[in-house]
Structure formats: C-alpha cells, structure tokens
C-alpha positions in Angstrom: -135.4 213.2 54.5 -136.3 216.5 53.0 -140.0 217.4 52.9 -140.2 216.4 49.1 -139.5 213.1 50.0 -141.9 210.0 50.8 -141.1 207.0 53.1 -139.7 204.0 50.9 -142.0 202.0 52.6 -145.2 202.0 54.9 -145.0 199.8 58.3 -147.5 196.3 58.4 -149.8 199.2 61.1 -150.0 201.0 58.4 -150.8 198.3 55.8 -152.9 196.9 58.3 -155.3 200.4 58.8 -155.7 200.8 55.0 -157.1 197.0 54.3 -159.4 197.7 57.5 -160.4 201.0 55.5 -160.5 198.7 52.2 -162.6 195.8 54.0 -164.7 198.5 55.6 -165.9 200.3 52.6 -166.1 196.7 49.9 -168.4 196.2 52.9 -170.4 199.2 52.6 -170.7 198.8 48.8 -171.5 195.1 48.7 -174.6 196.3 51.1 -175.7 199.1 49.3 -175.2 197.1 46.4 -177.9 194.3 47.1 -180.1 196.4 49.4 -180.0 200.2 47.0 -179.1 199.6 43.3 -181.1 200.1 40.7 -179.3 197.3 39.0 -180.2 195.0 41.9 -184.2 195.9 41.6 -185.5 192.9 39.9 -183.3 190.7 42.2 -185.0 192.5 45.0 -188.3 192.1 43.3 -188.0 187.9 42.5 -187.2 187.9 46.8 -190.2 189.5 47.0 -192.5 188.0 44.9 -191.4 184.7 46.4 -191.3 185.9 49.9 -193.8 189.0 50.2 -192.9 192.3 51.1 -190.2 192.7 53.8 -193.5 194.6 56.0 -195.8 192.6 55.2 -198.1 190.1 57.1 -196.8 187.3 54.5 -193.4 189.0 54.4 -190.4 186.6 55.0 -186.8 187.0 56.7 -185.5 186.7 53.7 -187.5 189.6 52.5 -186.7 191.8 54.9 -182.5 190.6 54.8 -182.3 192.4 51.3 -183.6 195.8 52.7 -181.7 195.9 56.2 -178.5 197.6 55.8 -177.4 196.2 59.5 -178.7 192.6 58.2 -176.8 192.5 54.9 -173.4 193.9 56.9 -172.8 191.2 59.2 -172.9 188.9 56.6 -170.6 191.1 54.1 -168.4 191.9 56.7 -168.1 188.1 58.0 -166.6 187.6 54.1 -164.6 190.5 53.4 -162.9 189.4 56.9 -162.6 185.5 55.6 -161.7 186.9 52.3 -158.2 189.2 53.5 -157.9 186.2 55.6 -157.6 182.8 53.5 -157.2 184.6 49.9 -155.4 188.3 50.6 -154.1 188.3 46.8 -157.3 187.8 45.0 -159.9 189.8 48.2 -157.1 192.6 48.2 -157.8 194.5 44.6 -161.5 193.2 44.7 -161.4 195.0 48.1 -159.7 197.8 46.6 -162.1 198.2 43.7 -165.1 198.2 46.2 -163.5 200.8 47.7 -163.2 203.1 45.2 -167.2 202.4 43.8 -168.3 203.2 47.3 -166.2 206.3 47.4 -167.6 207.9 43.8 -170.6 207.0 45.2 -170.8 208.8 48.1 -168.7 212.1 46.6 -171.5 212.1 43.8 -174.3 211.7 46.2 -172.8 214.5 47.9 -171.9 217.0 44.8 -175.5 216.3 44.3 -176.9 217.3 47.7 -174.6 220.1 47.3 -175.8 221.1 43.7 -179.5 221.5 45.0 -179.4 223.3 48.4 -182.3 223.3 50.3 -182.4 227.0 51.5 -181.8 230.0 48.9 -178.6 231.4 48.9 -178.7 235.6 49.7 -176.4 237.4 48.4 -174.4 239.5 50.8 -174.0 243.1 50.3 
C-alpha cells in the first residue's frame, strides 16, 4: 500500500464507531430541534398554552420535556438506538442527514462566535 492509497474497505469496528457518531449527533439535532428552533416555536408555544410555562406554578411535565435538553435525549436516543436496530436501511441516511444538520449547525454557530469576538484585537507591533 503506498501512502496515496485508501483501505478497500473499513472493518464492522469501524463501521460500528461511525453509526455511534451518526446516532450520537441525529440525536443531538432531533433535541435541539424540538427544544431550540425557531421553526419549532409555535409547537413550543401550543405545549405551553395547553400546559403553562415549563417554570411555572401551573407549568406541566410536559412543559418543561420540550425545554430540557437531558429530557428530550433519553427519549431521542432510546429511537435512534431502536431505529439502527430494527430498520438500519431506512435510520442509516436519516441518521446520516441529522448528522450533517447538526454539524453546519454547530460550525456556523461557531464562525459566528468567531466573527464577533468579545475582546478587541491589538495589533502587535
């Protein structure tokens, strides 16, 4: 094998670490979907308005499920791992594309951070 080469094929470990990665991350996104997005707001707001607030007296568990990050996990997680499990064709690109929303996502929320620093930059001289 000469350095320009790739592997004809990667081992089941390998396969196996990448849908962990892939099941990881759909889980991350499915979460941030329901408990961050914008385009999730007036879900949000319907749980609320039949619930209450997720801190207040009146507020439900149900409420409060769709803004807990560890709450909304368990459950994601618990399908992503039935998902590869009893339908690895279909789950797998679903997974996949997850993925790769919950990467942009966090690269643009960083080029962002990144494009407004918080301290002033001095110039050396």
């Amino acid at each position: 094998m000469t350095w320009l080469s790739l592997p004809a094929r990667t081992s089941r470990e390998d396969e196996d670490l990448m849908e962990v990665a892939y099941d990881f991350l759909a889980t991350y996104r499915l979460t941030t979907l329901i408990k961050d997005d914008k385009l999730r707001e007036d879900f949000r707001g319907l749980v609320f308005q039949r619930f209450g607030e997720p801190g207040g007296e009146d507020g439900h568990k149900v409420s409060y499920l769709v803004t807990c990050p560890w709450c909304l996990s368990i459950y994601f997680a618990a399908v992503a791992v039935v998902a590869r499990k009893k339908w690895p064709r279909a789950w797998g690109p679903v997974a996949k594309a997850l993925t790769f929303s919950a990467m942009t996502g966090l690269l643009a929320e960083k080029r962002a951070e990144l494009a407004k620093p918080d301290e002033p930059v001095e110039e050396q001289s």
